[in-house]
TORDRENZA-63853 format. One line per field, with one value per residue (C-alpha): residue number from 1; residue in one letter; x, y, z. Coordinates in nm, 4 decimals, decimal comma. Example, Ala and Ser with C-alpha at 12.3 -4.5 7.8 and 13.67 -1.06 7.14 Angstrom:
<nodes>
pos	c(1|2) .
code	c(A|S) .
px	c(1,2300|1,3670) .
py	c(-0,4500|-0,1060) .
pz	c(0,7800|0,7140) .
</nodes>
This chain:
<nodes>
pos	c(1|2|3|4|5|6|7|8|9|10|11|12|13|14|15|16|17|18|19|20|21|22|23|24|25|26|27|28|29|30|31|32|33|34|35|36|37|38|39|40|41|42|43|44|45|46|47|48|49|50|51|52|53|54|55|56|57|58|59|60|61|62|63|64|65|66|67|68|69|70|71|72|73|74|75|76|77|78|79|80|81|82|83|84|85|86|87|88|89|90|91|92|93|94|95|96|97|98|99|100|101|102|103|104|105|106|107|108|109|110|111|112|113|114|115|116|117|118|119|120|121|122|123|124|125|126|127|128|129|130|131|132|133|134|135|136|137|138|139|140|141|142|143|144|145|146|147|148|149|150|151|152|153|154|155|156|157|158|159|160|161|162|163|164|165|166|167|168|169|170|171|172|173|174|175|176|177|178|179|180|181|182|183|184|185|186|187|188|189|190|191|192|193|194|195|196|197|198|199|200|201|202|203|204|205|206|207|208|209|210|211|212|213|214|215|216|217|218|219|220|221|222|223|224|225|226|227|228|229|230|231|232|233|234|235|236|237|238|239|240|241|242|243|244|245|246|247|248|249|250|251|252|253|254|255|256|257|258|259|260|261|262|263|264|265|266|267|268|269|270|271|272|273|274|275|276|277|278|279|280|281|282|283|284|285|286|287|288|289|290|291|292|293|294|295|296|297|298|299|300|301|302|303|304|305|306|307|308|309|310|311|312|313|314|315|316|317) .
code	c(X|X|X|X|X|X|X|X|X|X|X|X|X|X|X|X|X|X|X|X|X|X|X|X|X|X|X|X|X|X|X|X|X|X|X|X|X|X|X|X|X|X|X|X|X|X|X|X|X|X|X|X|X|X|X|X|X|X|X|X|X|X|X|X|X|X|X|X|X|X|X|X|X|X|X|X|X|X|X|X|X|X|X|X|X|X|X|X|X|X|X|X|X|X|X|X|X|X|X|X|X|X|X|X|X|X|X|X|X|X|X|X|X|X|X|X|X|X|X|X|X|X|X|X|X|X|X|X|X|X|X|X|X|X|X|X|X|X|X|X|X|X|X|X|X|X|X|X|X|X|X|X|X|X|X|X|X|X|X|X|X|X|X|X|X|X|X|X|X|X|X|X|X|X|X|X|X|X|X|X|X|X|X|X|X|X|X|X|X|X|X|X|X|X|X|X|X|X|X|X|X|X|X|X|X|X|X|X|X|X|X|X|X|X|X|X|X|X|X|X|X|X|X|X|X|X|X|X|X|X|X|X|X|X|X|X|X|X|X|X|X|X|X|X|X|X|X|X|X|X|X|X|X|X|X|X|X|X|X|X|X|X|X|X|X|X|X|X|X|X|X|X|X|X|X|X|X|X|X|X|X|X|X|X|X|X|X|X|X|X|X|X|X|X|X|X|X|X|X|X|X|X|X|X|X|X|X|X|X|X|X|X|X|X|X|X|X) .
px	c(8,9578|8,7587|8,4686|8,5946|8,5910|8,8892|9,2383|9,2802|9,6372|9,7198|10,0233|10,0751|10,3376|10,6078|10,8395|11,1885|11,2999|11,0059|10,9442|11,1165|11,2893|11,4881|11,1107|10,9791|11,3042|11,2196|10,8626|11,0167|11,2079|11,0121|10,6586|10,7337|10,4809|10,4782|10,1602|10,0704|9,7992|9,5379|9,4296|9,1222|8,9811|8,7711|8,4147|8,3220|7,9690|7,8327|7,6258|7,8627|8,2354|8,4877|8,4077|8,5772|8,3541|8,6028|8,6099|8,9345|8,9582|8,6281|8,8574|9,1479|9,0718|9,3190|9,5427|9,5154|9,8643|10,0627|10,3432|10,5451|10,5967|10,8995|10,9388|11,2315|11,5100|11,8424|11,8879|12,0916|11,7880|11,6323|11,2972|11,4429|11,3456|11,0466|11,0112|10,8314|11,0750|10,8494|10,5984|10,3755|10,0280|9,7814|9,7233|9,3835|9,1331|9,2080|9,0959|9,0794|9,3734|9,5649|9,8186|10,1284|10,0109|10,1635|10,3915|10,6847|10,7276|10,4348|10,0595|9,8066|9,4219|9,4204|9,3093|9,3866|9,3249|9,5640|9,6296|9,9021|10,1417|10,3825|10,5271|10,7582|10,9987|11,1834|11,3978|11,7064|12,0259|12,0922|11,7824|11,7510|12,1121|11,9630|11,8320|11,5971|11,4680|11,0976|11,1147|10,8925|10,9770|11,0697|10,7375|10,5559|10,7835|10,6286|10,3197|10,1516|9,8455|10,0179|9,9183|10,1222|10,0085|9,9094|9,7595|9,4333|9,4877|9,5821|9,5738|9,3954|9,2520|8,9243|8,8885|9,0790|9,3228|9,6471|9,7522|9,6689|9,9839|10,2190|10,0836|10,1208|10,5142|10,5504|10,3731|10,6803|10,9607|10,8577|10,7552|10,9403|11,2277|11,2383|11,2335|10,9780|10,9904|11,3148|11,2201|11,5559|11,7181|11,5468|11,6622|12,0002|12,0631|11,9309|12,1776|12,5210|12,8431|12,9886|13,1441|13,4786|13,4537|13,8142|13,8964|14,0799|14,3466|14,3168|14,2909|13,9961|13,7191|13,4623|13,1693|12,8138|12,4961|12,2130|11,9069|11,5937|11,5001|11,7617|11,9768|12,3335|12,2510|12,3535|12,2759|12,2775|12,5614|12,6219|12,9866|13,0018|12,7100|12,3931|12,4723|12,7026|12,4307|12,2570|12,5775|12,7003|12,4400|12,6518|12,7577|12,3914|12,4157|12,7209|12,5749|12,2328|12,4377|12,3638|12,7899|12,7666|12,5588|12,7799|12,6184|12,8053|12,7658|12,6923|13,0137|13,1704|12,9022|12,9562|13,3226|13,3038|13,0826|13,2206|13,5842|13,9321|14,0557|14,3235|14,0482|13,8364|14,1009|14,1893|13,8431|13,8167|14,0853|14,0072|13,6514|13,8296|14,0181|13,7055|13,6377|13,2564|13,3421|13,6461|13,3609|13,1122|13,4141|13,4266|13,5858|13,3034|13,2762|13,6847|13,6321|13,3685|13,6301|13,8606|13,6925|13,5753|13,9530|14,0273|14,3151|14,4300|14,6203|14,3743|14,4606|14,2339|14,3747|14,2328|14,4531|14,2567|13,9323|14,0382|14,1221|13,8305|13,5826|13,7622|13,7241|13,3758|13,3379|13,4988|13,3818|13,1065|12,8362) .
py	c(17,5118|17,5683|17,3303|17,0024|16,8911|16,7613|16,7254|16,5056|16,3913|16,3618|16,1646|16,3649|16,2771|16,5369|16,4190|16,4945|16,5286|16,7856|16,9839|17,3357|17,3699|17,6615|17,8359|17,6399|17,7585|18,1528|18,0861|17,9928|18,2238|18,5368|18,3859|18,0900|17,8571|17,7105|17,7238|17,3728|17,2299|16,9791|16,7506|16,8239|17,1483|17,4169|17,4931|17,7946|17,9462|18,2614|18,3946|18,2187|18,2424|17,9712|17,6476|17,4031|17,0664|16,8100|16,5748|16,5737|16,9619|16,9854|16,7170|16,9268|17,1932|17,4627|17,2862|16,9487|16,8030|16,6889|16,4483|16,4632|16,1637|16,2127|15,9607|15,9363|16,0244|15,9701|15,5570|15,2505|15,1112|15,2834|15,2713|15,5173|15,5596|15,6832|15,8239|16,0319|16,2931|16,6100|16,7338|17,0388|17,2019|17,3649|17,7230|17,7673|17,5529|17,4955|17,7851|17,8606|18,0456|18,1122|17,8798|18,1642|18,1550|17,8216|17,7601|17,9718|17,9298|18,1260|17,9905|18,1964|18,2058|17,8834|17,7961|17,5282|17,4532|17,5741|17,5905|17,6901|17,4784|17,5760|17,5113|17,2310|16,9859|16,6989|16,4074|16,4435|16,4547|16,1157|15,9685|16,1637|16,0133|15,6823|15,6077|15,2798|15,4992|15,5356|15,3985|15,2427|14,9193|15,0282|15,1179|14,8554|14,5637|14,7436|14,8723|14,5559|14,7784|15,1094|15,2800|15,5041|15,8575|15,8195|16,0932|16,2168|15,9708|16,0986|15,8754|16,0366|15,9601|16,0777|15,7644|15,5579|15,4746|15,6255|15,3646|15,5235|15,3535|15,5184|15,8719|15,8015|15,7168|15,9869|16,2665|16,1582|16,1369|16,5058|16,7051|16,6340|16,8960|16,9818|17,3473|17,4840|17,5796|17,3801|17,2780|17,4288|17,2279|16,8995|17,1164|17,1498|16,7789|16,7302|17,0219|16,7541|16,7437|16,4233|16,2093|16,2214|16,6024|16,7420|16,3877|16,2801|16,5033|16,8260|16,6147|16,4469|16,3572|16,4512|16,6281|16,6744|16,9388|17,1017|16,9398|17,0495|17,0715|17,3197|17,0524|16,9131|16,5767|16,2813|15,8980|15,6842|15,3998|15,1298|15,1046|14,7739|14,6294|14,4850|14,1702|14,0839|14,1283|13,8098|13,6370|13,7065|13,7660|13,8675|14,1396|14,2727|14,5213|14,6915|14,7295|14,8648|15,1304|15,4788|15,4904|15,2623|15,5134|15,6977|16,0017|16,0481|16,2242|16,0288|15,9788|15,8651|15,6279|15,4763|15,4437|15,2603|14,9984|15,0257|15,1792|15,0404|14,8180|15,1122|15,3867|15,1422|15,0503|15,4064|15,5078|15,2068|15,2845|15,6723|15,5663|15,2846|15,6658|15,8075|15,7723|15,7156|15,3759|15,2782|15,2673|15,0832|14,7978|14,6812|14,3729|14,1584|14,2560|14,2077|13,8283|13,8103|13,9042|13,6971|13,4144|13,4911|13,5628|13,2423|13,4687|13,2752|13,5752|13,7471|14,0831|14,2372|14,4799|14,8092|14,6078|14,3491|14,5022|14,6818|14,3994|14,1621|14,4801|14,4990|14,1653|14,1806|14,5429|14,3739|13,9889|13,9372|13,7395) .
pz	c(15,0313|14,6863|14,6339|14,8148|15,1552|15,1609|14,9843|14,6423|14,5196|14,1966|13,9873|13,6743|13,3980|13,2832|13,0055|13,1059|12,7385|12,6094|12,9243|12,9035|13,1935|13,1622|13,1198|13,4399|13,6636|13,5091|13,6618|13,9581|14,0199|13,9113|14,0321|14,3067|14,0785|13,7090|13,4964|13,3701|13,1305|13,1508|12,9044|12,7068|12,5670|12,7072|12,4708|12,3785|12,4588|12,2220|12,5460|12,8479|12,6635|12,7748|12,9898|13,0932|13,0614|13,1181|13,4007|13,5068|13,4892|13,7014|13,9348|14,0310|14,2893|14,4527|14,7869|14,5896|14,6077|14,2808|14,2347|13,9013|13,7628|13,5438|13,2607|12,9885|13,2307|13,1261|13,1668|12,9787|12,8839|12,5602|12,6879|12,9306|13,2943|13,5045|13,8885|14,0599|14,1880|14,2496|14,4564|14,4598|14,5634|14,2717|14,3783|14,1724|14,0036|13,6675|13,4030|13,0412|12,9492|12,6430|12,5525|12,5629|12,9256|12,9782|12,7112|12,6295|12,2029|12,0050|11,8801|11,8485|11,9056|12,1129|12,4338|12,6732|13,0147|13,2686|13,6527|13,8548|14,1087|14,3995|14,7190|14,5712|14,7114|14,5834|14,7127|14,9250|14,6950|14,8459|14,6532|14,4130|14,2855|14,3552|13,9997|14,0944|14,3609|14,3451|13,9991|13,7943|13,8658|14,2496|14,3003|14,1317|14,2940|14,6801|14,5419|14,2912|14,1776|14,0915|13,7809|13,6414|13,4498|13,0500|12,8514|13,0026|13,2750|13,6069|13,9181|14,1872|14,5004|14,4146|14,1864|14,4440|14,1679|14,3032|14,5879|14,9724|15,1105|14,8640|14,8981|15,3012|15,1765|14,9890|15,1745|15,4136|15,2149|15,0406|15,3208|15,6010|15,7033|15,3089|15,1765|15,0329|14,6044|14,5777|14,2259|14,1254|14,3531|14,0924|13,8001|13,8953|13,9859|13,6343|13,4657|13,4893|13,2710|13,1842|13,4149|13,2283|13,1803|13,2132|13,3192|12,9984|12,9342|12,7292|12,4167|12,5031|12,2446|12,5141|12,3663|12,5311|12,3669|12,5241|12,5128|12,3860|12,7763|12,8602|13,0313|12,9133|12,7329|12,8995|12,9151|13,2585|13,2723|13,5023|13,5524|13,7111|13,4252|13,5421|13,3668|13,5983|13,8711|13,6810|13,6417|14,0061|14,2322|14,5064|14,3090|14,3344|14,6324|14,4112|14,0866|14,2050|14,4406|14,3475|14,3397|14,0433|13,8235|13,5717|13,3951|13,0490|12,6834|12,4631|12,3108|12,6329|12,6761|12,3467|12,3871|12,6739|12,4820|12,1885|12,1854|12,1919|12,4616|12,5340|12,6059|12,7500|13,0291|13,0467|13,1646|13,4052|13,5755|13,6413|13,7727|14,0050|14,1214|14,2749|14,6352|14,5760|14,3733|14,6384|14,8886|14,6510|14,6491|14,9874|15,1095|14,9988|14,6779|14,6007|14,7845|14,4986|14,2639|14,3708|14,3644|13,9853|13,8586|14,0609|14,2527|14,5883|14,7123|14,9436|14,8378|14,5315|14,3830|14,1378|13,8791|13,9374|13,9357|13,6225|13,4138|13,5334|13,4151|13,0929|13,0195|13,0949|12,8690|12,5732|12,5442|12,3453|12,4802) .
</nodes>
């Protein structure tokens, strides 16, 4: 190991909407690692050339571990949504390099600082569809002192600023039984189509557009809202279940917010279809329902269901 003793871990922020990640799954693919850039600026010297003088440059060392924390995923609330969701090991100490090294569009005569990172693995499809998982507010709510990445700020354990108990967590969850460079395997859980896609009919409005990323644009919905968590708190288990996230276009997302009463039903009732969301609605949660719609017959039906959710999509409160 170069020029440490022993091995640092690092939280690092990647911005789900700006990264290029039809570049970073070429560099996968053709290399096994991505380049990546540090914050700051290497100086140049007329007798020594380029060197880096930065601390947190002089900080990261080859076998160091990074996690990716990922912020502005695809969420209902605008602020959007932040988890860390990747891990990886730096394969040589940071360098000055030129930025066409790391970046894939053209600028000339500039360089950055640059290292390398492999060997990646991310979360079990299972968790990965979880979207509170390892969340911002996940983490904090087990984890009170957790700082997240901003700027030239990158939690380490150097600085004992990136919690010891959460790397222990991690370090578990990302590199037990998991295969090795599956970044494509984050990429592709990423790359969706609308839920309703092909869905609707052949006369569906359904649209969707790449994003600068590379990826389909989509937004996160909660089919059964969180609202209704607040308002029915037995309803909680439901509406946090990773069967309760809906990934649509935009225009999907919108309709069922703001369309007609007609499409809105329509939609409802091809969700209630799916097998994922018949599981989500287990006896408990139709007793709930009941009990809400003030129905004494024991049975709950997807009627039911259907019509209470509409009700709820299309009151304004």
């Amino acid at each position: 190991m170069s020029n440490t003793e022993k091995i640092n871990y690092w939280l690092i922020p990647m911005n789900y909407f700006l990264c290029d990640f039809k570049n970073l799954k070429k560099e996968v693919r053709t290399k096994g690692e991505i380049w990546w850039q540090v914050p700051g600026k290497p100086q140049l010297y007329k007798k020594a050339g380029w060197k880096i003088k930065t601390e947190l440059a002089l900080s990261i060392h080859k076998d160091d571990v990074v996690y990716f924390y990922i912020t502005n995923l695809p969420s209902n609330d605008n602020r959007g949504l932040s988890r860390i969701l990747l891990r990886g090991v730096v394969q040589n100490d940071p360098t000055p390099v030129d930025y066409n090294e790391v970046y894939s569009e053209p600028k000339k005569n500039e360089k950055i600082i640059g290292f390398t990172i492999g060997s990646f693995t991310t979360l079990k499809k299972e968790l990965l569809d979880n979207n509170e998982f390892l969340s911002l507010s996940n983490i904090k709510a087990n984890y009170a002192d957790f700082i997240h990445p901003q700027g030239k700020n990158w939690p380490n354990t150097e600085k004992q600023n990136f919690n010891e108990d959460l790397i222990i967590d991690l370090e578990k969850l990302f590199t037990q039984k998991q295969r090795q460079n599956n970044f494509e395997a984050l990429i592709n859980n990423f790359d969706r189509t609308c839920y309703f896609c092909g869905k609707l009919g052949k006369k569906s409005d359904h649209k969707t557009f790449k994003g600068r990323n590379g990826i389909n644009y989509y937004e996160y919905h909660h089919f059964i809202q969180q609202s209704q968590a607040e308002d029915y708190p037995e309803l909680k288990d439901a509406v946090y279940s990773p069967a309760n996230g809906l990934f649509l276009c935009s225009n999907c997302h919108n309709k069922f917010h703001y369309g007609t009463v007609e499409d809105i039903l329509i939609m409802i009732k091809k969700v209630l279809e799916d097998s994922n969301t018949q599981k989500m609605l287990d006896d408990n949660f139709r007793k709930t329902i009941g009990r809400i719609i003030k129905k004494t017959d024991d049975v709950i039906s997807n009627d039911d269901i259907a019509n209470w959710l509409l009700t709820e999509y299309t009151t304004n409160k």
